[in-house]
C-alpha positions as CSV (number, residue, x, y, z in Angstrom):
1,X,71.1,91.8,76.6
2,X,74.6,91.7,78.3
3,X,75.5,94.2,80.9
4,X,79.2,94.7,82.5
5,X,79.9,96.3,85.6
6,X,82.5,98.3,86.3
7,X,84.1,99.4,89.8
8,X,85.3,102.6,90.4
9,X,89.0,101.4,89.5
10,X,88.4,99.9,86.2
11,X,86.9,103.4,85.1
12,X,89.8,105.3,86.4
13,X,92.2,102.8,84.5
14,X,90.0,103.5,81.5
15,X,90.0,107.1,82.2
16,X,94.2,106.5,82.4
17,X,94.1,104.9,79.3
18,X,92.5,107.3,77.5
19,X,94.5,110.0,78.9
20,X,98.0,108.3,77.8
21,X,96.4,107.5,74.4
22,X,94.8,110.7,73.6
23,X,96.6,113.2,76.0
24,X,99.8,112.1,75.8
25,X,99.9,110.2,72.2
26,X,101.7,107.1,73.5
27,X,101.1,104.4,71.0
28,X,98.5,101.6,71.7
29,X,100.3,98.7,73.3
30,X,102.6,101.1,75.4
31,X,99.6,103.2,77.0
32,X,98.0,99.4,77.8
33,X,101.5,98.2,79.2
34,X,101.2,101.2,81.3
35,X,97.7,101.0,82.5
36,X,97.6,97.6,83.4
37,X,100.9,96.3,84.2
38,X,102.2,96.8,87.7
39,X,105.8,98.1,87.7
40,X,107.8,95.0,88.1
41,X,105.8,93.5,85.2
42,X,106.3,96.4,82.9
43,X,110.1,96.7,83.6
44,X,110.0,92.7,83.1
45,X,108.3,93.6,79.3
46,X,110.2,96.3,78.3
47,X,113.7,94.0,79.3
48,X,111.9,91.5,77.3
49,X,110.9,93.9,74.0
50,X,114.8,95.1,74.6
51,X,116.4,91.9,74.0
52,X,114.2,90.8,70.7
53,X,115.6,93.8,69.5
């Protein structure tokens, strides 16, 4: 049987993500942009995402 360890950071990104998807309502891929992205890369997206529309 598998295990996977988690840190202490990856549950408080969980926890984050949780909170943005269930808290706030934020739909899927923005809450994960949000988590995991750093703020460069998530400006970088959202420019991206802008343009294609």
């Amino acid at each position: 049987m598998s295990q996977i360890l988690l840190t202490e950071e990856d549950i408080l990104l969980l926890k984050k993500l949780y909170r943005l998807r269930n808290g706030e309502r934020k739909e899927l891929t923005a809450a994960i942009f949000a988590t995991f992205l750093s703020p460069e890369e998530l400006a970088e997206r959202l420019m991206i995402e802008e343009n294609i529309l």
